[in-house]
PDB file as gemmi writes it, atoms N, CA and C in Angstrom:
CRYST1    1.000    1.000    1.000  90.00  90.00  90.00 P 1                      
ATOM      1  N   UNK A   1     -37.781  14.736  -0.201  1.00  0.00           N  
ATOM      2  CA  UNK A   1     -38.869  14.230  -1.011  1.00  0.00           C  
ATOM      3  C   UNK A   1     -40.052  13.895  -0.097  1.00  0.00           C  
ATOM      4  N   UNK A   2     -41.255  14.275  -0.389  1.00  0.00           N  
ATOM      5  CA  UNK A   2     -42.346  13.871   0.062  1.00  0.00           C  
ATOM      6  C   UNK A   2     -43.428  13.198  -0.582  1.00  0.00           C  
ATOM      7  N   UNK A   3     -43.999  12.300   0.693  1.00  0.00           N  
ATOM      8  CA  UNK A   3     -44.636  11.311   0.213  1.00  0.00           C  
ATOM      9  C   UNK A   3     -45.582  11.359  -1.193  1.00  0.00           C  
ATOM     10  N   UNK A   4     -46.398  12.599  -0.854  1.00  0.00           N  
ATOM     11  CA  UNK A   4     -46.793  12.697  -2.173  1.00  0.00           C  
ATOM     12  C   UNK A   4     -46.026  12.633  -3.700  1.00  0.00           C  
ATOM     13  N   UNK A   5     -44.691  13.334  -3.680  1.00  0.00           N  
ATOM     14  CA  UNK A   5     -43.923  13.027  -4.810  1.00  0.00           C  
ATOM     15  C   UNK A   5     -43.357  11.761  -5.247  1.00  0.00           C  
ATOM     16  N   UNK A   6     -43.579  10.599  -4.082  1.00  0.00           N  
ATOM     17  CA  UNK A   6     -43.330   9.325  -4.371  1.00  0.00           C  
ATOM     18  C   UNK A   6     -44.838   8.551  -5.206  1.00  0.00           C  
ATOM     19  N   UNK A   7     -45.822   8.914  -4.553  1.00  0.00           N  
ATOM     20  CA  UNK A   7     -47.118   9.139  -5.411  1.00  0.00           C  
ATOM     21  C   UNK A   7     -46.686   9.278  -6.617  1.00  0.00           C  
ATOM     22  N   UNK A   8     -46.314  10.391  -7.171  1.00  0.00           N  
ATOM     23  CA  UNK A   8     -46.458  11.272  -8.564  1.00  0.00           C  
ATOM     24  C   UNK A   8     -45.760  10.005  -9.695  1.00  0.00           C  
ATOM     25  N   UNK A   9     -44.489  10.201  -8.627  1.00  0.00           N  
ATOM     26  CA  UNK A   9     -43.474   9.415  -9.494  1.00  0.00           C  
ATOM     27  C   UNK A   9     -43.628   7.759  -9.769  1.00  0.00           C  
ATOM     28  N   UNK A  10     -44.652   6.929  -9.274  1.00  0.00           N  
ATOM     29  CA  UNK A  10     -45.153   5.530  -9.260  1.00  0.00           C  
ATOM     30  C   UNK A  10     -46.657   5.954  -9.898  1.00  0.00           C  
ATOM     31  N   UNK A  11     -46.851   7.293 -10.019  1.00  0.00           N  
ATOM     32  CA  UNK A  11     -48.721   7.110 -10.701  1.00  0.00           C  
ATOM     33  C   UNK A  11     -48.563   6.244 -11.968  1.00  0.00           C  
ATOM     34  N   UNK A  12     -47.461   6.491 -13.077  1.00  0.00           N  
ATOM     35  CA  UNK A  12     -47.889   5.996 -14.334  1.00  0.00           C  
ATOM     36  C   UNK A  12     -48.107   4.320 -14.151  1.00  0.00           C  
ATOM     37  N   UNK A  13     -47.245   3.797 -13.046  1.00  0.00           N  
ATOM     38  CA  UNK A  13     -46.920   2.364 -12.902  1.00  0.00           C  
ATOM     39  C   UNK A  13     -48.284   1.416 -12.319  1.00  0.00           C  
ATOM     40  N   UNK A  14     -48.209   0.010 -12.762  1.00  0.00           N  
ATOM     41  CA  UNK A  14     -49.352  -0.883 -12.220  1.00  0.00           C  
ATOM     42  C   UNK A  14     -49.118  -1.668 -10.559  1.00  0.00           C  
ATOM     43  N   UNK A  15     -49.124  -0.315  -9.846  1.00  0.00           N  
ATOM     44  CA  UNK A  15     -48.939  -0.691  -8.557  1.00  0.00           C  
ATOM     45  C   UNK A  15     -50.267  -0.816  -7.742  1.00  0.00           C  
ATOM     46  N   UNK A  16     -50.193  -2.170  -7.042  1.00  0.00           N  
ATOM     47  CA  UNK A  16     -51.495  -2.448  -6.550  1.00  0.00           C  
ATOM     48  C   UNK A  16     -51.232  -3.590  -5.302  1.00  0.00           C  
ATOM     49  N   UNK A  17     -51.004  -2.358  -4.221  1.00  0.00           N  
ATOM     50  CA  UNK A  17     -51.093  -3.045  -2.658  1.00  0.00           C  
ATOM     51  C   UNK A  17     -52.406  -4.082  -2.624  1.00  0.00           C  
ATOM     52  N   UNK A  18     -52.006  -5.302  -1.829  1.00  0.00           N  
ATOM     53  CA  UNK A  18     -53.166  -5.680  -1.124  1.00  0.00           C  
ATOM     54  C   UNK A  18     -52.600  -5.409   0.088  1.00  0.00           C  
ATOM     55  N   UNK A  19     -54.031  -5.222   0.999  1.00  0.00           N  
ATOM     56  CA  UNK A  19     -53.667  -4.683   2.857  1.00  0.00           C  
ATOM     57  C   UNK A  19     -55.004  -6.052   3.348  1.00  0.00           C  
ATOM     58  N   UNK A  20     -55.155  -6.987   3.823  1.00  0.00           N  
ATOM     59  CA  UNK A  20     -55.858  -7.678   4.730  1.00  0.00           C  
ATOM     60  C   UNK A  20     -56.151  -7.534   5.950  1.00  0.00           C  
ATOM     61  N   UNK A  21     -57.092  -7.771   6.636  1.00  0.00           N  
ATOM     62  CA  UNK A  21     -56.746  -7.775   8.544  1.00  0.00           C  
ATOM     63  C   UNK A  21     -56.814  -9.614   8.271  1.00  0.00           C  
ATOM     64  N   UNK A  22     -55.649 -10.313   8.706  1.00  0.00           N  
ATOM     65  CA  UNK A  22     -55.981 -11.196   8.468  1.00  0.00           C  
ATOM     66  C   UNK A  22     -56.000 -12.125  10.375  1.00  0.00           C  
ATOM     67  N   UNK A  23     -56.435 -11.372  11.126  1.00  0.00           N  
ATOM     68  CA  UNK A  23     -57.262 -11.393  12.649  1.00  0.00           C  
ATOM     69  C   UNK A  23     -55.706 -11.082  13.519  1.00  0.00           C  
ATOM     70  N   UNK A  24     -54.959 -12.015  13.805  1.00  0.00           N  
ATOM     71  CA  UNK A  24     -53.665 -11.845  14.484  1.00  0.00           C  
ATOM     72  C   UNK A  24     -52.414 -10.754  13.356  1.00  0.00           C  
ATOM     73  N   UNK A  25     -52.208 -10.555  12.378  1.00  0.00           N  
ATOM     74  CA  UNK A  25     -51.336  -9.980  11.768  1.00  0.00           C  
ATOM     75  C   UNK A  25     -52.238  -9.035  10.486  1.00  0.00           C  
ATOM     76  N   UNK A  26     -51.783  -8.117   9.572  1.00  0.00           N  
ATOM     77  CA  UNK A  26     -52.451  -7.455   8.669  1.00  0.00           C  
ATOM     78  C   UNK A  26     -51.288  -8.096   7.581  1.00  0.00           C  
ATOM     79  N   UNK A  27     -51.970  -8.804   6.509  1.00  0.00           N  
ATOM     80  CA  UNK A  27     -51.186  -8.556   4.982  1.00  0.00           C  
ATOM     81  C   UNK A  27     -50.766  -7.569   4.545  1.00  0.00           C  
ATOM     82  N   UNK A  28     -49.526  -7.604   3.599  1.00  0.00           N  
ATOM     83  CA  UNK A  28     -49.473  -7.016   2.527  1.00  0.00           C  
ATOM     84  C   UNK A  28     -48.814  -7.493   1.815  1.00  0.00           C  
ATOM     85  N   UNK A  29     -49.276  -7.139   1.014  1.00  0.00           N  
ATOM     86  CA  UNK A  29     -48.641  -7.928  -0.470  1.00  0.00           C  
ATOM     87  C   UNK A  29     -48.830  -7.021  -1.655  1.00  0.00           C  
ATOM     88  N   UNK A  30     -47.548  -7.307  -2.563  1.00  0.00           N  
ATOM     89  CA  UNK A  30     -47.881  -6.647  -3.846  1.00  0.00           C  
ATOM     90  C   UNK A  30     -46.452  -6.999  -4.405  1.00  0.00           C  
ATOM     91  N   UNK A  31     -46.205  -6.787  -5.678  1.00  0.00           N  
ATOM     92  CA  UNK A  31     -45.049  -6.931  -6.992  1.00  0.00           C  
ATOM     93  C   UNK A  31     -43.816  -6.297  -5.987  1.00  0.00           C  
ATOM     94  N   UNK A  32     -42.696  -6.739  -6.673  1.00  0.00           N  
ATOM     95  CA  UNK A  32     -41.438  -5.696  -5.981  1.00  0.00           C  
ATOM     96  C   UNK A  32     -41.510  -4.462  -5.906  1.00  0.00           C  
ATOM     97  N   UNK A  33     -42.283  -4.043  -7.705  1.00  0.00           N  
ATOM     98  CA  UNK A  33     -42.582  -2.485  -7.559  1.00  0.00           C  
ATOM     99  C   UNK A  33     -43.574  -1.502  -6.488  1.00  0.00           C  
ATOM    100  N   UNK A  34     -44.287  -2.597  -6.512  1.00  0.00           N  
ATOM    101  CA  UNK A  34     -45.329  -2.188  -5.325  1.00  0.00           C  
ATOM    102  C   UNK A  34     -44.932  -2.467  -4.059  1.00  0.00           C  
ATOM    103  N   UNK A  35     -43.886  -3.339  -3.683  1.00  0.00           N  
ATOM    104  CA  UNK A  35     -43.367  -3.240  -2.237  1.00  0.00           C  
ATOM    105  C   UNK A  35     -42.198  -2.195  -2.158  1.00  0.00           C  
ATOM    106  N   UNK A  36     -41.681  -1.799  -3.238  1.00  0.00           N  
ATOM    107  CA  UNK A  36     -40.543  -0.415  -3.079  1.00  0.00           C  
ATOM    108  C   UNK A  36     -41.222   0.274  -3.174  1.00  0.00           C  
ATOM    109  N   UNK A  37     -42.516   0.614  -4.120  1.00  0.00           N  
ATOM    110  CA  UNK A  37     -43.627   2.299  -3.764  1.00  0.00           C  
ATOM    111  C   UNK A  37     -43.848   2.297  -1.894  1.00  0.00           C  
ATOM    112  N   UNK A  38     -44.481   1.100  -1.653  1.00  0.00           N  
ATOM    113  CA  UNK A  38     -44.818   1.619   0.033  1.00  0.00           C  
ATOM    114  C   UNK A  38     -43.475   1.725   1.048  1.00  0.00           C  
ATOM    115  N   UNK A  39     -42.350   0.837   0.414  1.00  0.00           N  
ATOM    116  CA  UNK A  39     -40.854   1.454   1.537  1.00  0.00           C  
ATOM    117  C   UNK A  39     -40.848   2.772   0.806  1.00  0.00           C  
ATOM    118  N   UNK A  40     -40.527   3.292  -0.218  1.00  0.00           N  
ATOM    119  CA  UNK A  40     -40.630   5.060  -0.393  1.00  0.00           C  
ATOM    120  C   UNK A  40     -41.343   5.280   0.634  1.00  0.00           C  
ATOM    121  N   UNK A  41     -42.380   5.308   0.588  1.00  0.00           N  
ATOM    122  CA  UNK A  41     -43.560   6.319   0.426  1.00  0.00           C  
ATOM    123  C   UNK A  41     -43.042   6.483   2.224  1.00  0.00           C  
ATOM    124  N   UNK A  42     -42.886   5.506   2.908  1.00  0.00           N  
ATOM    125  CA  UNK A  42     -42.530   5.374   4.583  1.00  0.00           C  
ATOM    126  C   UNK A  42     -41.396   6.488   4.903  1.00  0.00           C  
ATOM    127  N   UNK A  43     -40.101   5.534   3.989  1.00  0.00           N  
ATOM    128  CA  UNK A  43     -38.990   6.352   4.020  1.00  0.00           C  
ATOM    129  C   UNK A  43     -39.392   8.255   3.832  1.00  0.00           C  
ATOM    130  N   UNK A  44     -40.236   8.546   2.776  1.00  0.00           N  
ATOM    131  CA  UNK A  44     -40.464   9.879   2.637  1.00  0.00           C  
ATOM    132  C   UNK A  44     -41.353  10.471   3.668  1.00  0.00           C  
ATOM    133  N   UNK A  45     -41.842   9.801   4.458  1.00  0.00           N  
ATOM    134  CA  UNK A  45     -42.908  10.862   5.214  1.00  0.00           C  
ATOM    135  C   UNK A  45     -41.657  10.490   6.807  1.00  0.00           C  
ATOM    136  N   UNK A  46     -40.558   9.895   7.016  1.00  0.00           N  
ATOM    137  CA  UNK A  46     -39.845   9.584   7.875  1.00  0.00           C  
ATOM    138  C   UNK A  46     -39.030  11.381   7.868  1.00  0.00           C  
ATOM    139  N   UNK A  47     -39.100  11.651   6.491  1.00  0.00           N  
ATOM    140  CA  UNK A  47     -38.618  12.814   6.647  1.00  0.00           C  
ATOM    141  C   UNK A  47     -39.209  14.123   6.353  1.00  0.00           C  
ATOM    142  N   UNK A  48     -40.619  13.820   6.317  1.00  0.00           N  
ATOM    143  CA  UNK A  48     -41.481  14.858   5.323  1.00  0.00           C  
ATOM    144  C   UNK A  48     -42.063  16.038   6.808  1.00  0.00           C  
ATOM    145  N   UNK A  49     -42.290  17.329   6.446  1.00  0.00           N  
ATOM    146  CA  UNK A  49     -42.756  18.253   7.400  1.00  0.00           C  
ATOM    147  C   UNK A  49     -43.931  17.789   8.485  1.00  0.00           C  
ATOM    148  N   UNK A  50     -45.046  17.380   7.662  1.00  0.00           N  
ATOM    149  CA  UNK A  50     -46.412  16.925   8.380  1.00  0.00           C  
ATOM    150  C   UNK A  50     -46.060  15.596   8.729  1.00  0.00           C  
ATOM    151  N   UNK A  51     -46.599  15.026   9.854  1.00  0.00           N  
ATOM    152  CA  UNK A  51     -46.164  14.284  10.380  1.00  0.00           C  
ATOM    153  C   UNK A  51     -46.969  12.925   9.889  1.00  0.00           C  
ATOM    154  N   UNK A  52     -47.995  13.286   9.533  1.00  0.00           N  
ATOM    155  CA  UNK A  52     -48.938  12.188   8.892  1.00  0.00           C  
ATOM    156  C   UNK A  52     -49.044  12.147   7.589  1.00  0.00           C  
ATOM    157  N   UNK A  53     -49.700  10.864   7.144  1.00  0.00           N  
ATOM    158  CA  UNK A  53     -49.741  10.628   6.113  1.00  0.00           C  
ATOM    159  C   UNK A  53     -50.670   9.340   5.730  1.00  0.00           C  
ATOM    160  N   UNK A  54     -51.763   9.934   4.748  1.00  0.00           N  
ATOM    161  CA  UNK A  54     -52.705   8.657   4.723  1.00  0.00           C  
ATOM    162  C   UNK A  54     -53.103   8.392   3.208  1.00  0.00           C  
ATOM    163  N   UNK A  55     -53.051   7.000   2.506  1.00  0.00           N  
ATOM    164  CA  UNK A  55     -53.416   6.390   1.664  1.00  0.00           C  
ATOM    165  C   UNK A  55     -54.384   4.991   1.828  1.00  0.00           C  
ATOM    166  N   UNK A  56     -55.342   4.785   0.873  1.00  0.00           N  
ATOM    167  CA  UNK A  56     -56.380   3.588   1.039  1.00  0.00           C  
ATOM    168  C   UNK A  56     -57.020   2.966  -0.030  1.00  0.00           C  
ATOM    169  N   UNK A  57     -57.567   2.380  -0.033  1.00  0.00           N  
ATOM    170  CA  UNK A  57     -58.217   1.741  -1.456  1.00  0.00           C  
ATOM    171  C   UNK A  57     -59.570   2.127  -1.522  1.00  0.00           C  
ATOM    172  N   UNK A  58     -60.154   3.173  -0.499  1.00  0.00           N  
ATOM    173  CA  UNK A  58     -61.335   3.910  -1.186  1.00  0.00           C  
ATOM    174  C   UNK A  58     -61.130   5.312  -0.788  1.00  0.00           C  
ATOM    175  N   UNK A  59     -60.326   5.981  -0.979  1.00  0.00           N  
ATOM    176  CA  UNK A  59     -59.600   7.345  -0.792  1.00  0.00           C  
ATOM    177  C   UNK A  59     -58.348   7.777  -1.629  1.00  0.00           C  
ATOM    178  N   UNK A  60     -58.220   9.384  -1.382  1.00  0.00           N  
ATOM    179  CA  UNK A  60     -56.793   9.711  -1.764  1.00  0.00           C  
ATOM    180  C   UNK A  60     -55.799   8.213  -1.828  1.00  0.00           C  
ATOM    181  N   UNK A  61     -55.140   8.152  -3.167  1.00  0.00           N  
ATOM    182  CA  UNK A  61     -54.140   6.964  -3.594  1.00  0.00           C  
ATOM    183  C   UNK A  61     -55.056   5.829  -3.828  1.00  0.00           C  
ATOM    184  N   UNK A  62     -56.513   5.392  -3.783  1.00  0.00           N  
ATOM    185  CA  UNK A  62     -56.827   4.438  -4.011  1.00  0.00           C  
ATOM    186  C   UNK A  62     -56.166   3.551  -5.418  1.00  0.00           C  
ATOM    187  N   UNK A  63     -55.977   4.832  -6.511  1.00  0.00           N  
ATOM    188  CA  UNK A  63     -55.533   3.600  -7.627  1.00  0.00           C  
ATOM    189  C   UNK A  63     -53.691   2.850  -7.315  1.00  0.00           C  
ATOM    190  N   UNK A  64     -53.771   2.815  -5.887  1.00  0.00           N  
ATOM    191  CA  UNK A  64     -52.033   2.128  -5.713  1.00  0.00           C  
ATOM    192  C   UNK A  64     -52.506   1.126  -5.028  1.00  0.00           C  
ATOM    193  N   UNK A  65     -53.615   0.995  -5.066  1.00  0.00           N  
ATOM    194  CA  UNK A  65     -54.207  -0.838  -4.435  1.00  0.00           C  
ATOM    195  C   UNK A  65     -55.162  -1.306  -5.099  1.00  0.00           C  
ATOM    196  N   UNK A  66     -55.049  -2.708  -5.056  1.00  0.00           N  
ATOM    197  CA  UNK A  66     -55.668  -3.834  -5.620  1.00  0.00           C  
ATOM    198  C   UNK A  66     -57.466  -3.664  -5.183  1.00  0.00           C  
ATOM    199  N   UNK A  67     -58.133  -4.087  -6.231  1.00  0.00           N  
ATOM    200  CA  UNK A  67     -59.564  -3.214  -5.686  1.00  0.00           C  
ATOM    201  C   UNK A  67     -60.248  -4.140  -4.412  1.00  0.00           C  
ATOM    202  N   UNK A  68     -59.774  -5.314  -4.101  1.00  0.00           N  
ATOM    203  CA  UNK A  68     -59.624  -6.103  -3.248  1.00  0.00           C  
ATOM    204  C   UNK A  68     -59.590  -6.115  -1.955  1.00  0.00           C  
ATOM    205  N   UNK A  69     -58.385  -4.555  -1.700  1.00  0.00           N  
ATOM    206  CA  UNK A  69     -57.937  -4.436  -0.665  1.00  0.00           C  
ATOM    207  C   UNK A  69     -59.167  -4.386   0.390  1.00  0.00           C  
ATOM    208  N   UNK A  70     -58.601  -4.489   1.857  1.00  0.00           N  
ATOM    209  CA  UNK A  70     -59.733  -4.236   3.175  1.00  0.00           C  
ATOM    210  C   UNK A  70     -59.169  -2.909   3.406  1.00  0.00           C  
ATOM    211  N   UNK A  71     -58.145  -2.716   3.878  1.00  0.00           N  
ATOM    212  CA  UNK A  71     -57.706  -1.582   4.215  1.00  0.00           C  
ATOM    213  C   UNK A  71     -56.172  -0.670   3.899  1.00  0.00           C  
ATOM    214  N   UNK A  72     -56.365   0.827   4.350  1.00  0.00           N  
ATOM    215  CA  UNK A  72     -55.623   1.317   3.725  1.00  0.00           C  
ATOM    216  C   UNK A  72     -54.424   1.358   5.005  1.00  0.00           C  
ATOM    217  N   UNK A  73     -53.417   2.861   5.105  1.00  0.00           N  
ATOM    218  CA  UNK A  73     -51.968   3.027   6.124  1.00  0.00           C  
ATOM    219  C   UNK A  73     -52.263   4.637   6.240  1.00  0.00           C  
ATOM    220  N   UNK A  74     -52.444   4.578   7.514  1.00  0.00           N  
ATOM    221  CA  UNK A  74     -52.208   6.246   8.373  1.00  0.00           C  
ATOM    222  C   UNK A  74     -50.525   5.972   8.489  1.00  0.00           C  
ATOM    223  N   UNK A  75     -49.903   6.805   8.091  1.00  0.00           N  
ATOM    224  CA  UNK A  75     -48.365   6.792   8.676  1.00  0.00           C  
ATOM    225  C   UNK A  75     -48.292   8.056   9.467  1.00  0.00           C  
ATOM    226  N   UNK A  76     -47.984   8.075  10.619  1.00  0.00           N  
ATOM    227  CA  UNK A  76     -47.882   8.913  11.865  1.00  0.00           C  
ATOM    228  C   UNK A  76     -46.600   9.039  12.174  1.00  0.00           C  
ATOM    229  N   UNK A  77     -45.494   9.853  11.914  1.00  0.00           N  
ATOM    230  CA  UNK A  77     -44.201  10.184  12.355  1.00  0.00           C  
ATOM    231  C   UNK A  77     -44.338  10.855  14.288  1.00  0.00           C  
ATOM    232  N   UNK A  78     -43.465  10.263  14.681  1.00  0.00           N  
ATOM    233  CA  UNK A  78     -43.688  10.675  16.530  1.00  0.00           C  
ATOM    234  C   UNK A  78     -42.484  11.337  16.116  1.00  0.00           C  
ATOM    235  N   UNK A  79     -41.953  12.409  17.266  1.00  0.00           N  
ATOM    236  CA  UNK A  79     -40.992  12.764  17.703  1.00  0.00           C  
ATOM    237  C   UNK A  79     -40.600  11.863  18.580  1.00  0.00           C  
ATOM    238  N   UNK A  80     -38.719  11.785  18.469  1.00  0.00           N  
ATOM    239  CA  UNK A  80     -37.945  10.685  19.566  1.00  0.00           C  
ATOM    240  C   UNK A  80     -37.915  11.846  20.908  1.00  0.00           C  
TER     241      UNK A  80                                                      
END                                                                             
């Protein structure tokens, strides 16, 4: 499964990350549903072809965050 299909499958739902820089640590916060959309979405690009993967609150996936948000998640898979 890839990240995008974790997308597809949470679009109908009222999921809405907040992301903060809050200076020493970054927030996040959101509903259970919205904290199991972003463990998917991790878990799926842990195994997905392209190694990256980017969502934000003024870009691709913006409606999966709170309009609030500061910022969005580059997920970058490394090789071990």
């Amino acid at each position: 499964m890839k990240p995008d299909d974790i997308c597809e499958e949470y679009g109908d739902r009222q999921i809405k990350l907040q992301v903060r820089d809050l200076g020493d640590v970054i927030l996040i916060e959101g509903s259970s549903d919205a904290l199991k959309f972003l463990g998917k979405v991790i878990i799926a690009q842990s195994e997905a072809q392209d190694d990256g993967f980017q969502i934000g609150p003024r870009g691709p996936g913006e409606l999966f965050f709170d309009p609030r948000a500061e910022r969005g998640f580059y997920i970058h898979r490394i090789e071990e």
